[in-house]
DOTI-815585 format. One line per 3 residues: number of its first residue (from 1); for each residue x negated, y, z of C-alpha. Coordinates in steps of 0.1 Angstrom, whole numbers, plus 5000, padded with zeros to 4 digits. Layout:
residues N
NUM) X Y Z ~ ...;
***
This chain:
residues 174
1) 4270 0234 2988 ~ 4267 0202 3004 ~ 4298 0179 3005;
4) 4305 0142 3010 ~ 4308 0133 2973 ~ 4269 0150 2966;
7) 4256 0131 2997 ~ 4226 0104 2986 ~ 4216 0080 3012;
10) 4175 0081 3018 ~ 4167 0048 3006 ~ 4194 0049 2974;
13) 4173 0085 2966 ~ 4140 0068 2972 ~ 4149 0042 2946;
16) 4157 0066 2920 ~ 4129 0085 2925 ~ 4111 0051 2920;
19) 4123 0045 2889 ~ 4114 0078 2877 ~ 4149 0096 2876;
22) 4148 0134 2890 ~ 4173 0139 2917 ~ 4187 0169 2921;
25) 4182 0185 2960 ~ 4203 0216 2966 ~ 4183 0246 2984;
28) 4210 0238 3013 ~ 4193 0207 3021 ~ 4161 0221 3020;
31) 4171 0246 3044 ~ 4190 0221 3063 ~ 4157 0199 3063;
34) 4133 0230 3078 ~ 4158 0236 3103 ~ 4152 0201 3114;
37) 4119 0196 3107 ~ 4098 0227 3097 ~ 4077 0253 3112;
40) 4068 0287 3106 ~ 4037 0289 3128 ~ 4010 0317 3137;
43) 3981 0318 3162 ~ 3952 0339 3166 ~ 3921 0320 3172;
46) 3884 0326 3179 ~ 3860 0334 3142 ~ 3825 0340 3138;
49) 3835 0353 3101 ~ 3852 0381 3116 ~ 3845 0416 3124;
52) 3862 0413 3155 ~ 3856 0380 3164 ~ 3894 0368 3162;
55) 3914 0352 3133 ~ 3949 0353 3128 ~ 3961 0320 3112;
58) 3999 0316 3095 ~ 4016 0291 3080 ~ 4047 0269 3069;
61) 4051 0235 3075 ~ 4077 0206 3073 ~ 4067 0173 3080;
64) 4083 0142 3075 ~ 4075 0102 3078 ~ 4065 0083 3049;
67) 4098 0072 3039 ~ 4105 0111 3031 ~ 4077 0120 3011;
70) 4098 0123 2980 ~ 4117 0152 3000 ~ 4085 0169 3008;
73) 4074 0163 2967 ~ 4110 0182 2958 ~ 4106 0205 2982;
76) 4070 0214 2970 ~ 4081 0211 2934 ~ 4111 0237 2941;
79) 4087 0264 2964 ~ 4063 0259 2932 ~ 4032 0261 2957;
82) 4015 0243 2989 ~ 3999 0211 2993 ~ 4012 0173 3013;
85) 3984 0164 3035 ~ 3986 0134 3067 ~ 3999 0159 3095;
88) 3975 0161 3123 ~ 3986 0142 3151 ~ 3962 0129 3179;
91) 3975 0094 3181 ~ 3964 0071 3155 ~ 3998 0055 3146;
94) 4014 0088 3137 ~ 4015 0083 3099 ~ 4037 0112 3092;
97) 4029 0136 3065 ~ 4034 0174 3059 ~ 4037 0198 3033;
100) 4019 0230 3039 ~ 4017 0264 3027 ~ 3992 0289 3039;
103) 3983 0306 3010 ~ 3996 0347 3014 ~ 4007 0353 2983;
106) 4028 0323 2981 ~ 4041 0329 3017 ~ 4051 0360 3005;
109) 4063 0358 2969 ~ 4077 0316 2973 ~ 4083 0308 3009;
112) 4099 0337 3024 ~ 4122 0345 2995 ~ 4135 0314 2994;
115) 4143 0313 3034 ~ 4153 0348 3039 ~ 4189 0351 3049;
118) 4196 0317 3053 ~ 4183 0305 3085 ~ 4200 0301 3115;
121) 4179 0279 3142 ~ 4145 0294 3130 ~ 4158 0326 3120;
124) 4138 0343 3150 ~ 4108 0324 3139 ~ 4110 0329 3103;
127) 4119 0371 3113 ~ 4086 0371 3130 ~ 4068 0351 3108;
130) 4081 0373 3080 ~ 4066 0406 3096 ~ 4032 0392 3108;
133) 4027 0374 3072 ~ 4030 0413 3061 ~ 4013 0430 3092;
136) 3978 0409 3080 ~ 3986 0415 3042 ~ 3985 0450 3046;
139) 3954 0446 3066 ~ 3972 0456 3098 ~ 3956 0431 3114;
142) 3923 0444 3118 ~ 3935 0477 3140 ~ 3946 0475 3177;
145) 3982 0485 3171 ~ 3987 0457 3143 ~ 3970 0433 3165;
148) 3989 0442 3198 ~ 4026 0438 3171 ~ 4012 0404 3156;
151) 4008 0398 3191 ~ 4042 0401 3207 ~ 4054 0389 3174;
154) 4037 0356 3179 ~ 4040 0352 3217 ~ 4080 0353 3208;
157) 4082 0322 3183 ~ 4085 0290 3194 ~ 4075 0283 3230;
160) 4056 0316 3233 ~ 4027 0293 3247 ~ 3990 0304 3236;
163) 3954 0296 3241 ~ 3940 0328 3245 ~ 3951 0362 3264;
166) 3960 0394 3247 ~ 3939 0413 3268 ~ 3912 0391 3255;
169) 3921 0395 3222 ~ 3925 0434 3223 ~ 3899 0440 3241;
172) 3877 0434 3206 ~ 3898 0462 3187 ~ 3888 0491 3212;
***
């Protein structure tokens, strides 16, 4: 539990971390952090790989400035899986970074574990997230009715904005 007397200021964290002494980040901060600064995204997108000519792409992702790549490091080091990359940004001074999972079997033996039950802000998100991530492991995915629920799933997390129209999407599964 976070109190006052376990609080460590970035830059005093940054130096230990520096000079090679482990700090110890409670899983309520990291929860804390997502809430701020994470994402549990899905899309489906246009593939030529694809029977139906449609992909549907999940991930997490936090991302922080450079000043906080020791948080994404521990937070990497504590989910035990994912990878820090330079976020994609479209301006050329965005040097912020991000910590990314996508691979399935870490989403769903790692990520959501660790999450589950303890969101508040995302909880919607992560819910949906949650069910799509096993809609496409169970190869829901590729049938109408999974495609129409990943879907509504997806057009109710975040802003509900998309690129491409369901009926456009569906109308590949018929």
């Amino acid at each position: 539990m976070y109190t006052s007397e376990n609080y460590i200021p970035l830059d005093l964290f940054q130096a230990r971390q520096s000079a090679g002494k482990t700090m110890n980040i409670t899983d309520d901060y990291f929860v804390g952090f997502v809430e701020g600064e994470g994402c549990f995204y899905v899309s489906v997108v246009p593939s030529k790989e694809t029977r139906t000519g449609w992909q549907v792409i999940h991930f997490f992702k936090v991302s922080q400035n450079p000043r906080g790549l020791c948080v994404l490091k521990a937070l990497q080091e504590r989910l035990n899986c994912g990878y820090i990359k330079s976020n994609a940004s479209t301006h050329s001074s965005d040097k912020s970074l991000a910590l990314v999972v996508r691979n399935i079997t870490d989403l769903q033996t790692l990520v959501i574990p660790f999450f589950s039950s303890k969101l508040i802000i995302k909880k919607h998100d992560f819910d949906c997230f949650e069910k799509i991530v096993q809609l496409v492991s169970a190869k829901k995915h590729q049938t109408y009715e999974g495609m129409k629920i990943i879907l509504e799933l997806s057009r109710s997390m975040n802003t509900g904005k998309k690129k491409f129209k369901d009926e456009d999407i569906l109308n590949r599964y018929v």
